[in-house]
C-alpha distance (Angstrom), angle and dihedral (degrees) to the residues before:
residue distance angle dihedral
X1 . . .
X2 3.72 . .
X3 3.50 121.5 .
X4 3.66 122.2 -107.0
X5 3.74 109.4 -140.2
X6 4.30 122.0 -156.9
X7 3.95 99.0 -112.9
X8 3.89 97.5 -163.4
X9 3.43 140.4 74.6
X10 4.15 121.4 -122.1
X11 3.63 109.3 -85.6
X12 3.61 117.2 -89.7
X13 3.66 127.3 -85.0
X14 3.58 87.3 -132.7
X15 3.39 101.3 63.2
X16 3.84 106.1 43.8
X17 3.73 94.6 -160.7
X18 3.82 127.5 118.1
X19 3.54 136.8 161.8
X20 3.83 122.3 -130.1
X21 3.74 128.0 -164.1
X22 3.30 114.2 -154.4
X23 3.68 133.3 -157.5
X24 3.91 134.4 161.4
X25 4.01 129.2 -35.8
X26 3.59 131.5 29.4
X27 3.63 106.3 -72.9
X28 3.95 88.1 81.8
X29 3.72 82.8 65.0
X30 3.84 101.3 42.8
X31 3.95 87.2 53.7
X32 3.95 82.0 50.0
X33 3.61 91.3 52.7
X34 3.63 94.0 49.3
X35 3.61 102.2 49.6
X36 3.41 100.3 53.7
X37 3.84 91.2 41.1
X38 4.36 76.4 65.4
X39 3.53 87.1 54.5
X40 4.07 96.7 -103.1
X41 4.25 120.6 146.4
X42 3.54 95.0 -130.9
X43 4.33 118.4 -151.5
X44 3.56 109.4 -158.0
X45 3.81 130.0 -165.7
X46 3.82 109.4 -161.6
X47 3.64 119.4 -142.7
X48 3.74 105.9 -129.2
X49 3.85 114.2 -115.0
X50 3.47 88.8 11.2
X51 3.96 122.3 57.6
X52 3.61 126.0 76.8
X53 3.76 120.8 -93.6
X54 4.19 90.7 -139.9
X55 3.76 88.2 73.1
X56 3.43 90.8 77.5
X57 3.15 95.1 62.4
X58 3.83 104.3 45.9
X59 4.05 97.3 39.2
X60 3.69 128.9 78.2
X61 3.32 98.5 -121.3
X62 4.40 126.9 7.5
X63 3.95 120.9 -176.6
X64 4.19 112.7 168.1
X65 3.83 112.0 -135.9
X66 3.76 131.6 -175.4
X67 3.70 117.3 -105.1
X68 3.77 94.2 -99.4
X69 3.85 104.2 44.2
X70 3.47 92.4 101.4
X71 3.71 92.4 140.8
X72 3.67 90.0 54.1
X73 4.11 90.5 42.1
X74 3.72 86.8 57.7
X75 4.23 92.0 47.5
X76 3.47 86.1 50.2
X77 4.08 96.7 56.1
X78 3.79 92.7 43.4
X79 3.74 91.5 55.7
X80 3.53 93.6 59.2
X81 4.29 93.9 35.2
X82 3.24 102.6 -101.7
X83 3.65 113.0 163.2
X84 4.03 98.8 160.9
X85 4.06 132.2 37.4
X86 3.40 142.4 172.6
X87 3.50 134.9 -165.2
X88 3.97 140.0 -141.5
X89 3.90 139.4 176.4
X90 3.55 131.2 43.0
X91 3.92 138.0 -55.3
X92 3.69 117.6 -158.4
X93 4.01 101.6 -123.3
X94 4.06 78.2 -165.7
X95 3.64 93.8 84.8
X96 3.77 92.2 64.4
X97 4.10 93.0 60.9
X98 4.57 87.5 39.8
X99 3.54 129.1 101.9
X100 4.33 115.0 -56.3
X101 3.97 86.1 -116.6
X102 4.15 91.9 65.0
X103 4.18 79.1 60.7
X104 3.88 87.6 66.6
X105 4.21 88.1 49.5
X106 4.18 81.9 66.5
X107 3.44 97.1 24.0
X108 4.02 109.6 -153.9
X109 3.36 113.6 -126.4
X110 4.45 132.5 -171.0
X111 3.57 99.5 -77.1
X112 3.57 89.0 49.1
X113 4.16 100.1 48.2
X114 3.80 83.5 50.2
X115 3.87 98.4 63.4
X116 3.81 98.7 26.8
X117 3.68 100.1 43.3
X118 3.66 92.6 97.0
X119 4.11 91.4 51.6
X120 3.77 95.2 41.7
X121 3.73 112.9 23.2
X122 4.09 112.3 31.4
X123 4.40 81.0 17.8
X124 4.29 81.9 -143.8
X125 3.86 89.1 142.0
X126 4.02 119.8 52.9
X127 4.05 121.1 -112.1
X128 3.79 89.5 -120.0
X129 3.66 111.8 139.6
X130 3.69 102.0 -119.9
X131 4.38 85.0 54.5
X132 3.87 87.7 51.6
X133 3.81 105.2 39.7
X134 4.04 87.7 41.0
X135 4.01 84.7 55.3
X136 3.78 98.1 46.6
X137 4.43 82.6 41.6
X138 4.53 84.3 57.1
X139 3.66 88.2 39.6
X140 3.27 94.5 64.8
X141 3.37 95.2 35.6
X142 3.93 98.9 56.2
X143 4.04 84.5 57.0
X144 3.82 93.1 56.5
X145 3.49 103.1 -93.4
X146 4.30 124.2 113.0
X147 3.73 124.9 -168.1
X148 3.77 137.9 -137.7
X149 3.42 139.1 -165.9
X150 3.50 126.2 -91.2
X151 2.92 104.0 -140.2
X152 3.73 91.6 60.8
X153 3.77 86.3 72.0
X154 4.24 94.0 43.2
X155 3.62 100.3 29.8
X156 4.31 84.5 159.6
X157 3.62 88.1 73.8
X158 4.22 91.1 64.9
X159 4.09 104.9 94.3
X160 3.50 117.3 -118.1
X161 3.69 126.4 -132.7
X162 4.08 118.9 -84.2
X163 3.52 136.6 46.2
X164 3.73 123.3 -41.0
X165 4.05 98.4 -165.2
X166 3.52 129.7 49.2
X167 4.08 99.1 -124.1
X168 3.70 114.1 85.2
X169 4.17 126.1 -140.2
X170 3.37 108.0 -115.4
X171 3.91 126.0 -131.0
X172 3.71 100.0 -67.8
X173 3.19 95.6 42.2
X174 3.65 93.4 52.7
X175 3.82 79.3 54.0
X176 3.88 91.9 48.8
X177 3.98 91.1 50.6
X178 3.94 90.6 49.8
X179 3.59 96.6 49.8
X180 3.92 89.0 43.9
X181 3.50 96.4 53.1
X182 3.93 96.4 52.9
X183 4.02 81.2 51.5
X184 4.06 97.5 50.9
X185 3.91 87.7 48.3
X186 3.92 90.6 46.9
X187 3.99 81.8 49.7
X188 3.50 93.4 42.1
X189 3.94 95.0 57.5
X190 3.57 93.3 53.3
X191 3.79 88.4 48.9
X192 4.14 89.3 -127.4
X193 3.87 91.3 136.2
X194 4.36 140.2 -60.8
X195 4.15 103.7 -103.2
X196 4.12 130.6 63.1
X197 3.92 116.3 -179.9
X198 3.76 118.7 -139.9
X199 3.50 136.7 -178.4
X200 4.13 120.8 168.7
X201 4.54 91.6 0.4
X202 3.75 84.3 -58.1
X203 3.78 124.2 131.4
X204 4.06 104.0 -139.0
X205 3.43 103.6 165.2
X206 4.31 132.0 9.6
X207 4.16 119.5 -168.3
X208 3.26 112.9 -117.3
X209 4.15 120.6 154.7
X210 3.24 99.5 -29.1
X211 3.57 102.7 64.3
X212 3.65 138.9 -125.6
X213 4.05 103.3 -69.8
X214 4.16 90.8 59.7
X215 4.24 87.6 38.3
X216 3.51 84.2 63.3
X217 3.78 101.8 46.8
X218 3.68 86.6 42.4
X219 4.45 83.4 57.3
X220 3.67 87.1 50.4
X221 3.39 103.5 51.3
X222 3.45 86.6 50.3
X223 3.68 100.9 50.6
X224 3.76 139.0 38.4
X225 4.03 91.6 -111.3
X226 3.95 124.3 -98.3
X227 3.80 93.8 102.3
X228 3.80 135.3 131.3
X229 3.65 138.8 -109.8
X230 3.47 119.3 -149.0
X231 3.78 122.4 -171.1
X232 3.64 130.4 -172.6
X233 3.59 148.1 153.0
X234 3.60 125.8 -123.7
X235 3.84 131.3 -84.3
X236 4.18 89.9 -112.0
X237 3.92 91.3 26.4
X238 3.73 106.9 175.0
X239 3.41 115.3 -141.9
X240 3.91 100.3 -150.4
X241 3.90 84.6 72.1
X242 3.72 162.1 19.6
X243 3.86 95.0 11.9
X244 3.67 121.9 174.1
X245 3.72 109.9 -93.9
X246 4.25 133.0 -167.0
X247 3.91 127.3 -169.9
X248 3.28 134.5 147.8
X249 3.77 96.4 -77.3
X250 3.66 87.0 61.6
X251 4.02 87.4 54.1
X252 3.80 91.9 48.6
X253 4.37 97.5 55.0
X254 4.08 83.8 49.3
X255 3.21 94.1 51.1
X256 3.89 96.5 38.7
X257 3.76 88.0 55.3
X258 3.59 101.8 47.3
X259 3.89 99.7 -94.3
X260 3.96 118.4 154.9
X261 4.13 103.3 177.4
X262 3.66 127.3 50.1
X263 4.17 107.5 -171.0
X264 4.20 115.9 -174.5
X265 3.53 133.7 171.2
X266 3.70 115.5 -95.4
X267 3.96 121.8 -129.7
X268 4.25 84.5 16.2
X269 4.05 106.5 54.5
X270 4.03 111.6 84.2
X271 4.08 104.6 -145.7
X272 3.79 107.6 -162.8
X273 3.76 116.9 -146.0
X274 3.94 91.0 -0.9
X275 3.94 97.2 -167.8
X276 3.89 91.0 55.5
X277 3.83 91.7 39.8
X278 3.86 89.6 55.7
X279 3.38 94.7 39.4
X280 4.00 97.4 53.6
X281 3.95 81.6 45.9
X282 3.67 91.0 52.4
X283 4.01 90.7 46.6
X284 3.67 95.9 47.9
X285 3.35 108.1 36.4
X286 3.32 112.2 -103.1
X287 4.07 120.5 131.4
X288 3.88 117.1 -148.3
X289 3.67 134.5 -159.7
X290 3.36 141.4 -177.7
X291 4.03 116.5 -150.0
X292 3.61 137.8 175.4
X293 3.88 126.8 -157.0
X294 3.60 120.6 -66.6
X295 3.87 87.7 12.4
X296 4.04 98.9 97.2
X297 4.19 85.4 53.6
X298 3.76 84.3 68.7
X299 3.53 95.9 49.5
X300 4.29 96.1 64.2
């Protein structure tokens, strides 16, 4: 897969405007937070059905758009002179494969037939998400507008290296992590999806569409619990989008299920609200560590 490399600058200082495309969950809102904390008048196009409703209140401006009204999205951002964007939180990819009538929820509009007609209409380029987010990322760039990552702006919210909770895996599940890592980056190539769940060098569950909360309940209804989660990002991970993200909602379904070990990338795996995270980990059970490549060979 090649790797697709940011092609802008961050926004100038100068300025103080950026765009922000929201979608669900509340890292939208901590990237929200932190930009206008650096002094930045944030524009914010709300994914319908997915963004939250406290953006409106903390950005300057706030307009909710269906998925598809990218042409509209983009009017919206040079209104208020925004030149660069970036994005954060999730879409649901499900809504492509739903029922015609959800289209008319998020009503596609010109701008958005002309990019995604190859993907929707004639279907000569793949539904993979690093095809479709790469598409909406030259959509908005062919109307002016250039996006950065977010995490460029929050750079705290990247995990560092080491365990997060105080209760250590023990040896098979130190084998269990390493064997589920080499899976997630296997996965990750292909662009199939970010987690695997292991238990005993056994894959039980792999994320495809329907992203990591259901891969997990689909592990534990599979298994009796003790299992691990391993989360990573992918070999050519681009940074603009679709990074692997941990809260505590993501501690809660392991726990729920029977999990015992959550594993994530170091340096690419956004943790929101880390001290709660760790703490509901600690509480419950669950034992979470950040690695980086080569790392878990040391650990044996």
């Amino acid at each position: 897969m090649a790797t697709l490399t940011p092609d802008l600058n961050l926004p100038n200082l100068a300025t103080k405007k950026i765009g922000l495309v929201a979608g669900w969950g509340h890292y939208p809102v901590c990237i929200a937070r932190t930009l206008i904390a650096q002094g930045y008048e944030v524009h914010c196009t709300a994914i319908k059905d997915h963004a939250d409703p406290v953006l409106k209140e903390i950005c300057t401006s706030y307009r909710i758009f269906g998925m598809a009204r990218m042409g509209a999205q983009c009017r919206f951002f040079r209104k208020a002179g925004v030149v660069h964007a970036t994005m954060a939180g999730k879409i649901f990819k499900t809504r492509l494969f739903q029922k015609k009538s959800r289209w008319i929820t998020h009503f596609p509009d010109l701008v958005f037939w002309r990019h995604f007609y190859p993907i929707i209409i004639s279907k000569s380029k793949d539904r993979r998400d690093d095809t479709l987010l790469s598409t909406v990322v030259e959509l908005y760039k062919s109307e002016g507008i250039t996006f950065a990552p977010a995490t460029d702006f929050a750079p705290e919210l990247l995990v560092k290296a080491g365990p997060l909770t105080n209760n250590q895996p023990n040896n098979s599940q130190l084998k269990d992590i390493q064997f589920g890592w080499q899976m997630a980056k296997a996965m990750g190539s292909l662009d199939i999806g970010q987690t695997v769940v292991v238990k005993n060098q056994a894959v039980l569950a792999v994320e495809a569409i329907e992203g990591t909360d259901q891969c997990i309940a689909r592990a534990g209804q599979l298994c009796s619990g003790g299992f691990t989660v391993v989360k990573v990002a992918k070999p050519n991970q681009d940074m603009r989008f679709d990074v692997p993200t941990i809260g505590v909602g993501t501690i809660e379904t392991i726990a729920r299920e029977g999990g015992r070990v959550l594993a994530i990338e170091a340096d690419r795996t956004i943790i929101l609200e880390q001290t709660e995270t760790v703490r509901i980990a600690e509480k419950l059970g669950v034992a979470i560590f950040a690695y980086q490549d080569g790392i878990l060979d040391q650990k044996n």
